[in-house]
C-alpha positions, 0 to 999 in steps of 0.5 A: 117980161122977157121970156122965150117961149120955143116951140120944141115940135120933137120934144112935144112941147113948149119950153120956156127961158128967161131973158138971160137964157136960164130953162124956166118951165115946159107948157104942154107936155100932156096936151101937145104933139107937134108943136110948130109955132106959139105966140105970147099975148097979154093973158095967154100963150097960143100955140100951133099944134101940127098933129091934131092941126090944132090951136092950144091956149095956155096960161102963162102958168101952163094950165090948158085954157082951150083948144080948136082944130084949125079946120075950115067948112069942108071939116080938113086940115092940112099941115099948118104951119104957122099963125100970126094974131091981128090986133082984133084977136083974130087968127090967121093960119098958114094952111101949107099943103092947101095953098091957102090962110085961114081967119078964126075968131078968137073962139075958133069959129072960121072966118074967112080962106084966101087963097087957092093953089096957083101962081095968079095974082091973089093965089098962094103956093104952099104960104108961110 
């Protein structure tokens, strides 16, 4: 429909604009700490809470849907900083501190890591 939807990581929320620029609403001002990246799908809005290394769904209403910590198999998570979602729904997470992308499921279940700290060919230095 046009809206923005802006991470406001120091405000601790989700704020929400119209395409002509008019203040709509906030998502998360209960649930979030530092938001630091989101994105829109077809039934929910995903965003990327830095502190708890969280992953948060909210409907487009702002009703929290679910959570999972973007932790892998050694249970720690350090300092994602931003997510993309694959067209089977899928999650990849920056993870910039441990030179790596984390693949969930949709239901938080990791999938997969790529990627360690080093300069070699499929290596990654602190990913974007």
């Amino acid at each position: 429909n046009g809206d923005m939807y802006v991470a406001d990581c120091l405000n601790h929320r989700v704020s929400v604009f119209s395409k002509e620029l008019q203040f709509l609403n906030c998502l998360g001002t209960q649930q979030l700490k530092y938001p630091r990246d989101v994105k829109v799908t077809q039934d929910s809005v995903v965003v990327l809470d830095w502190s708890p290394n969280c992953l948060h769904f909210f409907s487009r209403r702002g009703e929290l849907l679910r959570s999972f910590l973007t932790q892998g198999e050694d249970g720690l998570a350090s300092s994602p900083l931003f997510f993309c979602l694959d067209t089977a729904g899928n999650i990849l997470v920056t993870e910039y501190n441990r030179h790596c992308i984390k693949i969930f499921s949709p239901s938080g279940q990791l999938i997969h890591t790529i990627g360690k700290e080093r300069h070699g060919r499929g290596e990654l230095y602190y990913p974007r």
